[in-house]
N, C-alpha and C positions, 0 to 999 in steps of 0.2 A: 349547281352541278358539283358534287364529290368529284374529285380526284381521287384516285385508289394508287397508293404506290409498295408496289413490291416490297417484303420486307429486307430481302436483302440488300436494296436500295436506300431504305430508311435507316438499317444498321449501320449504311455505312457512311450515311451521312452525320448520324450520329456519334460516330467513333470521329469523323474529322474534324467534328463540331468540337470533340472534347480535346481533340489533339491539340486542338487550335486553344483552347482556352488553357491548357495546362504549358501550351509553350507562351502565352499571354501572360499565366500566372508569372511561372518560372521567373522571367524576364522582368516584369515591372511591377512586383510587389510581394512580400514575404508569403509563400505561399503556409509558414509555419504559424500565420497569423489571421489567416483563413478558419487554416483549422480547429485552432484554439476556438475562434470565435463561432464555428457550427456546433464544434462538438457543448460549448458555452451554453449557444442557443436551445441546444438540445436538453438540458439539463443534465449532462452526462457526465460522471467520473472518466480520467482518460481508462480507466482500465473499465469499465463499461462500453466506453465508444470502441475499445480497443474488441471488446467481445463480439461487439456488432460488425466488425469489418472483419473477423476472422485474423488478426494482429493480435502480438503481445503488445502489454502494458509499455515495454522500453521501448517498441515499435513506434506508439503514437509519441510519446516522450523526447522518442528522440526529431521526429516531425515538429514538434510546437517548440523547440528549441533549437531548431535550422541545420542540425546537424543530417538529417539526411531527409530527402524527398518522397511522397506518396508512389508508388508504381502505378504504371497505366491500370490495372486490375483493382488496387485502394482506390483509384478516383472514380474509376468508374461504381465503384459502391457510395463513392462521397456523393458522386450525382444522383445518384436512385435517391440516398437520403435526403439532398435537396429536394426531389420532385417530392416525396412524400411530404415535407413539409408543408407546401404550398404555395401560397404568398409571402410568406414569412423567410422560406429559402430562395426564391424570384429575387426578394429586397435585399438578403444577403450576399446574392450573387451578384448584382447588379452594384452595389454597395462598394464592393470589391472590385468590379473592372468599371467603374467610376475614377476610384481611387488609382487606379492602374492608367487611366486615361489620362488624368492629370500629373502625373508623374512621367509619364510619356512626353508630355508638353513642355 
């Protein structure tokens, strides 16, 4: 048996899901180290990754250097860019609030 669920139900589970992971980030692990590390995985100059999220260059710059934090609107493009990855952004992500669990403890 499918379940079919409303999309605006699925949005918005999906936007608490992300709330929820960016106050996880925030909270218990450099989220500027994150970044670093997809935009890495991705094979990307920051001014590349910067082109892909619609950000200047000092934008992500200043993100991989803690000096200021992704917007709800940059993360949610960071997660698309996780899901396009695959398995490979699964294992990053998981990799990270592993890291974040243990630090928690």
């Amino acid at each position: 048996m499918t379940v079919q669920i409303l999309p605006q139900v699925r949005d918005k589970w999906r936007d608490n899901c992300l709330n929820l992971l960016i106050m996880e980030l925030g909270k218990l692990l450099k989220i500027s180290d994150f970044i670093r590390e997809l935009r890495q995985q991705l094979n990307l100059s920051q001014e590349k990754f910067a082109a892909k999220l619609g950000v200047s260059l000092r934008t992500v710059n200043r993100w991989e250097n803690g000096s200021t934090v992704p917007s709800q609107m940059a993360l949610k493009l960071v997660e698309e860019m996780l899901q396009k990855m695959g398995e490979s952004g699964k294992r990053l992500l998981n990799e990270y609030l592993l890291i974040a669990q243990r630090e928690d403890s």
